[in-house]
DRENDO-1510 file (C-alpha; in Angstrom, 1 decimal, always signed):
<recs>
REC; n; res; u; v; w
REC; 1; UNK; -36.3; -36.3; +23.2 .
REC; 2; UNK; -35.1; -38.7; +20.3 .
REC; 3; UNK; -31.8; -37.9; +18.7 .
REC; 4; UNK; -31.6; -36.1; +15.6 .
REC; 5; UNK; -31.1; -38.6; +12.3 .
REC; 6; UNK; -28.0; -37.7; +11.0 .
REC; 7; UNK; -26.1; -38.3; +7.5 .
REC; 8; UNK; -26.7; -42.5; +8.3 .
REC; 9; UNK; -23.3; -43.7; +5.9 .
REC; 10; UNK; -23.3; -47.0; +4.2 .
REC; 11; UNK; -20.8; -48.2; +1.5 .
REC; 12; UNK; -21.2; -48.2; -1.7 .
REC; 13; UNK; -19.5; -49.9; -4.3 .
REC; 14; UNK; -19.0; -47.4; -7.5 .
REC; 15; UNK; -16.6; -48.0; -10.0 .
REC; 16; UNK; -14.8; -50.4; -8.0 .
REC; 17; UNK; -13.7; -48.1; -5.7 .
REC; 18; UNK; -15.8; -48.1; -2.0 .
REC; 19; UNK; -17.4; -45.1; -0.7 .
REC; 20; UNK; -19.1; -44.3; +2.4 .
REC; 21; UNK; -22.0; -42.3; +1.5 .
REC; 22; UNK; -24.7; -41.1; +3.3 .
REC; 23; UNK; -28.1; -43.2; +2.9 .
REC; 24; UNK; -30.5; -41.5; +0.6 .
REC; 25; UNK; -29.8; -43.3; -2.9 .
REC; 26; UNK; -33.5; -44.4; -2.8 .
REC; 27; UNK; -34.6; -40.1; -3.5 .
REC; 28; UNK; -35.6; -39.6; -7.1 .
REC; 29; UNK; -32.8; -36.7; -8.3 .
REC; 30; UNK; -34.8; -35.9; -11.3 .
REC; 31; UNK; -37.7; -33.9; -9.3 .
REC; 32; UNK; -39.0; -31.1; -11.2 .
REC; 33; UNK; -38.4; -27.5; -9.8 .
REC; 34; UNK; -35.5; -26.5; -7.6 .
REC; 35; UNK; -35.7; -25.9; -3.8 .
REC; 36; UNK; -35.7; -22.3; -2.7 .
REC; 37; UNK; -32.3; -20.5; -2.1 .
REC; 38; UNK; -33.0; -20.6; +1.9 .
REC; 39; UNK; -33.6; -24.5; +2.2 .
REC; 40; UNK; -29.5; -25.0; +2.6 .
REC; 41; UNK; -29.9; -22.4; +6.0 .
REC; 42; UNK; -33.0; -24.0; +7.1 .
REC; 43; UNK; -31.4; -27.8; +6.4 .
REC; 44; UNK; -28.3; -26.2; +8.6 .
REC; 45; UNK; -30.4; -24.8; +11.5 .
REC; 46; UNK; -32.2; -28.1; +11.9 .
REC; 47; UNK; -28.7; -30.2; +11.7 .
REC; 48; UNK; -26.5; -28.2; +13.5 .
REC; 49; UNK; -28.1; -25.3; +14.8 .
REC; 50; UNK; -27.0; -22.8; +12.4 .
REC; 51; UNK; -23.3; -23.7; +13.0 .
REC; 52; UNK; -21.2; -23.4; +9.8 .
REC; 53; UNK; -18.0; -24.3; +11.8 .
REC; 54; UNK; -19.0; -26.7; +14.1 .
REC; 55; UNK; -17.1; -29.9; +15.1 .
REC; 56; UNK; -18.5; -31.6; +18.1 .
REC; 57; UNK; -16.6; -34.9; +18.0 .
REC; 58; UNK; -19.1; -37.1; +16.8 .
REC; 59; UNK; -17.6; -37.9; +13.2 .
REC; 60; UNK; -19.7; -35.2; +11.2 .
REC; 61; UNK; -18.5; -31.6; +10.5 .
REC; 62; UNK; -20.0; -28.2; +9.4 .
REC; 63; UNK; -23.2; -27.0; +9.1 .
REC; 64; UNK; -24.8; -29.9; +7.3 .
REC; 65; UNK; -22.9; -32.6; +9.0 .
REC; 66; UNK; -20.5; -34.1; +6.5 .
REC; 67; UNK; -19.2; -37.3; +7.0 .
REC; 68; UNK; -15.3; -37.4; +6.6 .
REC; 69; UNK; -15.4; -39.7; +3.8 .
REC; 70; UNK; -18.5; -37.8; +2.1 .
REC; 71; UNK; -16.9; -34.8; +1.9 .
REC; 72; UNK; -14.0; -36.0; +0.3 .
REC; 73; UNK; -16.1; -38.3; -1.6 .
REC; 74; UNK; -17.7; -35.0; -3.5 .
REC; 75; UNK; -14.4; -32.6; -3.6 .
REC; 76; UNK; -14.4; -31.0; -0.3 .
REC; 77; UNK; -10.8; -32.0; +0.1 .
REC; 78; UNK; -10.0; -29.1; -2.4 .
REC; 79; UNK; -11.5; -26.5; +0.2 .
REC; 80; UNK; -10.5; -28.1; +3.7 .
REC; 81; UNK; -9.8; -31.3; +5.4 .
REC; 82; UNK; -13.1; -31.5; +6.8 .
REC; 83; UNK; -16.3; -29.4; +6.9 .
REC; 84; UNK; -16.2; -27.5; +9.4 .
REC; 85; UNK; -12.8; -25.6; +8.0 .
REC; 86; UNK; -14.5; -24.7; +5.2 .
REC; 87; UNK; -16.6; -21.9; +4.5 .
REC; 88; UNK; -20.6; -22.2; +4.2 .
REC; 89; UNK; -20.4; -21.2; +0.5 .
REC; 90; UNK; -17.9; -24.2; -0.3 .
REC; 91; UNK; -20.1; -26.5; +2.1 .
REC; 92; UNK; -23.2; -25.5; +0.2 .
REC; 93; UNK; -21.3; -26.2; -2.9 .
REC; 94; UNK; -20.1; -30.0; -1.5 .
REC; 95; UNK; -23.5; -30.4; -0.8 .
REC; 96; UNK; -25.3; -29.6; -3.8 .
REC; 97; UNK; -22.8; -31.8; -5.7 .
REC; 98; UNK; -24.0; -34.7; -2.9 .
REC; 99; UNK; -28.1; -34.0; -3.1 .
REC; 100; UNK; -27.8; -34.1; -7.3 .
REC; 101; UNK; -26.0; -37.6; -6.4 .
REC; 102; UNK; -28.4; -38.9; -3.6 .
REC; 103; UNK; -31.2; -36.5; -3.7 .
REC; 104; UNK; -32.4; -34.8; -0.3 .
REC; 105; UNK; -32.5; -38.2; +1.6 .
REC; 106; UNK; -29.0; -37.4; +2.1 .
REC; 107; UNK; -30.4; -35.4; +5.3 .
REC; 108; UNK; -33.3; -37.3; +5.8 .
REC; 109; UNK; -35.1; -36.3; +8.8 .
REC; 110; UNK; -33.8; -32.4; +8.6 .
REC; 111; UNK; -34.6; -32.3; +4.4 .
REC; 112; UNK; -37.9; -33.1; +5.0 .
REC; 113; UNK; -38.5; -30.2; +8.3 .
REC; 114; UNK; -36.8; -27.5; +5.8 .
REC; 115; UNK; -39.6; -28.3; +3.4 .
REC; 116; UNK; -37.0; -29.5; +0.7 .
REC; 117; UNK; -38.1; -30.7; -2.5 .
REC; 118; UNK; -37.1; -30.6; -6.5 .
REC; 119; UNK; -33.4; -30.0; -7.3 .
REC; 120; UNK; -30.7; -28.1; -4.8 .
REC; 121; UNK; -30.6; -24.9; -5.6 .
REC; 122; UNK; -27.6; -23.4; -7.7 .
REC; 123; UNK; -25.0; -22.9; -5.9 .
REC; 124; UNK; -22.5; -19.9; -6.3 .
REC; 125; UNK; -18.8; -20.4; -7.7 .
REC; 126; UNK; -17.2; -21.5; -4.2 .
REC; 127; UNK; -13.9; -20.1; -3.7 .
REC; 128; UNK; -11.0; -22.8; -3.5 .
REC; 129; UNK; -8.7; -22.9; -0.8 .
REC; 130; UNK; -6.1; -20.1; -0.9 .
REC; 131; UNK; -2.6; -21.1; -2.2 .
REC; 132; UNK; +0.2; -20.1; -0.1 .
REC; 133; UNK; +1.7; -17.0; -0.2 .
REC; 134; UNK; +5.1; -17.4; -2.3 .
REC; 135; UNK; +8.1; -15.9; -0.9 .
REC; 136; UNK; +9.3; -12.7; -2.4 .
REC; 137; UNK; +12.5; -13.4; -4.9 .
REC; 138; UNK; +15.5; -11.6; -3.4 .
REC; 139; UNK; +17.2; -9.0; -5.9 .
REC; 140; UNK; +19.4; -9.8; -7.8 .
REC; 141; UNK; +23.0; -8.1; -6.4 .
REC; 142; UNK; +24.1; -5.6; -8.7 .
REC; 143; UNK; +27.5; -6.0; -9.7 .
REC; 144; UNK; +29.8; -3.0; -8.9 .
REC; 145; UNK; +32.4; -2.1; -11.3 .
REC; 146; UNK; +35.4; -1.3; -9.7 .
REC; 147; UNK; +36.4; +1.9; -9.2 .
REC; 148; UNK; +38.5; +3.3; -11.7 .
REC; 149; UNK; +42.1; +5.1; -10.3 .
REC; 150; UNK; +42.3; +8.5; -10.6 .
REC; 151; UNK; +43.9; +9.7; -14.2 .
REC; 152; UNK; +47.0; +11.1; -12.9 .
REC; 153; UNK; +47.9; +14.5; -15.5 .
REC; 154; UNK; +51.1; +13.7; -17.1 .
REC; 155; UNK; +53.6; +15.7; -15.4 .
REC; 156; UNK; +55.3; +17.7; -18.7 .
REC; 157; UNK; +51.5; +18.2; -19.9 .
REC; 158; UNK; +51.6; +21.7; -19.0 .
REC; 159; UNK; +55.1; +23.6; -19.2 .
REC; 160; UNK; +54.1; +26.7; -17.6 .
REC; 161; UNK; +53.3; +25.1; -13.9 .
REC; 162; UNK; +55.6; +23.9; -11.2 .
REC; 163; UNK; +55.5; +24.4; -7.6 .
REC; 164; UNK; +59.2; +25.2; -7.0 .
REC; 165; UNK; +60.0; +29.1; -5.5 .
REC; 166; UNK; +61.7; +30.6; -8.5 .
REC; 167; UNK; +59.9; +31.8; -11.7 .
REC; 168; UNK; +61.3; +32.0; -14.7 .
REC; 169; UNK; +61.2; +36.0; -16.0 .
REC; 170; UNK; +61.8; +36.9; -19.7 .
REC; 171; UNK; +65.6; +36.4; -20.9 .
REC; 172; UNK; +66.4; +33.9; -17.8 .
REC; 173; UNK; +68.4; +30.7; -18.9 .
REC; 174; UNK; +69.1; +27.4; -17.0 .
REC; 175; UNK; +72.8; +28.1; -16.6 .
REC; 176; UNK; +72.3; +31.8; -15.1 .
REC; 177; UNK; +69.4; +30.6; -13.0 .
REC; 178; UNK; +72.1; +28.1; -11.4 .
REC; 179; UNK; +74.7; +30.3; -11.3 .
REC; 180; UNK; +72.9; +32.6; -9.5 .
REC; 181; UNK; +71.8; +30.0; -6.5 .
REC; 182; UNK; +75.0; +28.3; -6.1 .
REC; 183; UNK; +74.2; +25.1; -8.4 .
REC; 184; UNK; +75.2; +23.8; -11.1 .
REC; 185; UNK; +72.3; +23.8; -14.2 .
REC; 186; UNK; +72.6; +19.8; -14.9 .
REC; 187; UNK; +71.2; +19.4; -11.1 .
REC; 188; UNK; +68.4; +22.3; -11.4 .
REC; 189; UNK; +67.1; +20.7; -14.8 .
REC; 190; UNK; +66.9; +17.2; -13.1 .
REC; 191; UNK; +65.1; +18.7; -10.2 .
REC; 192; UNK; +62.6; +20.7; -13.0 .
REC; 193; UNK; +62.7; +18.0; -15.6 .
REC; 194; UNK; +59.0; +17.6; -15.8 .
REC; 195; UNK; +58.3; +21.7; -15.8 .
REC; 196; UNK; +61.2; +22.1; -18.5 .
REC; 197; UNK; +60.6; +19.4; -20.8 .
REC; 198; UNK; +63.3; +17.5; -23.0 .
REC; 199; UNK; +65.1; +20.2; -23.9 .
REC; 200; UNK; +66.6; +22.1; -21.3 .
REC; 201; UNK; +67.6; +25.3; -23.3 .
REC; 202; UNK; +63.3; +25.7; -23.6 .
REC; 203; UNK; +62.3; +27.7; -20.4 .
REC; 204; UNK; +59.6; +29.7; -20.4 .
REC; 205; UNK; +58.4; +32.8; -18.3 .
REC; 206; UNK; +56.3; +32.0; -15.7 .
REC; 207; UNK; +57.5; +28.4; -14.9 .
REC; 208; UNK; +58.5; +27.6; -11.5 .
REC; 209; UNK; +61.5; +26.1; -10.4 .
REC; 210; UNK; +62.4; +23.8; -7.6 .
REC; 211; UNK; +66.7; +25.3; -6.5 .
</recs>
């Protein structure tokens, strides 16, 4: 069985700058009509058996058998390295981009079987290779005010509390509260300064007193 013709490369010089393109420059681009939607399947079947993803090691790639260099050549580099990581909607789109250029003696021998003729077909917006995933930003740390202390109640605030085990009872003085527990009044109104106040002749009923 004879091999399969495959995209035969040759390089051209465009521009200046050399390309290795597939042979096919001699096909007429400007053919009236357009090829039927199904001629890029029937093109794939006959080069590669159907096989979108193939890559059998013998310098073409993908369902149509891109050369390396070709499928840079035409912006395939913006989908995948090579053809066959692409997907057959961003090969179909390389290759449309290559038949307008070269016409369908690009794929000679399989062109021809798949009944191609006229233009390639429009192809459909390919989608471009999917940007990497950026890294979530981490929050922002929230600055904590420190706490605040307590507000501590100042201790003469309120005249009628103490804790001590005497209260104060209606016509009760400093100096007979003293007398009558055995102490002198200077050392009880030191002890109750904060309940008493400044002025230690100022007790009130109901205050407690530390003896």
């Amino acid at each position: 069985m004879s091999a399969r013709p495959k995209c035969v490369r040759r390089t051209a010089v465009i521009g200046g700058a050399a390309l290795l393109a597939p042979l096919g420059l001699l096909t007429a681009t400007g053919q009236a009509g357009a090829a039927d939607s199904g001629v890029w399947d029937r093109i794939a079947q006959c080069e590669s058996g159907g096989n979108w993803s193939i890559n059998t090691g013998n310098g073409y790639y993908g369902g149509l058998q891109f050369s390396a260099s070709t499928w840079r050549a035409y912006g395939g580099g913006a989908y995948a390295a090579t053809a066959d990581r692409a997907s057959k909607a961003q090969q179909i789109a390389v290759a449309t981009k290559v038949q307008r250029a070269q016409g369908w003696g690009a794929w000679p021998s399989c062109s021809a079987r798949a009944g191609a003729s006229g233009g390639a077909p429009g192809a459909a917006a390919a989608p471009a290779a999917p940007k990497a995933a950026q890294a979530p930003k981490a929050p922002k740390a929230v600055k904590q005010q420190p706490a605040k202390p307590p507000q501590r109640t100042p201790a003469h605030a309120d005249r009628g509390s103490g804790r001590g085990d005497y209260t104060v009872r209606q016509g009760d003085t400093l100096s007979r509260i003293a007398a009558a527990h055995g102490v002198s009044w200077h050392k009880v109104y030191a002890a109750n300064k904060a309940v008493i106040g400044s002025d230690p002749n100022m007790i009130l009923p109901g205050q407690r007193l530390d003896l």
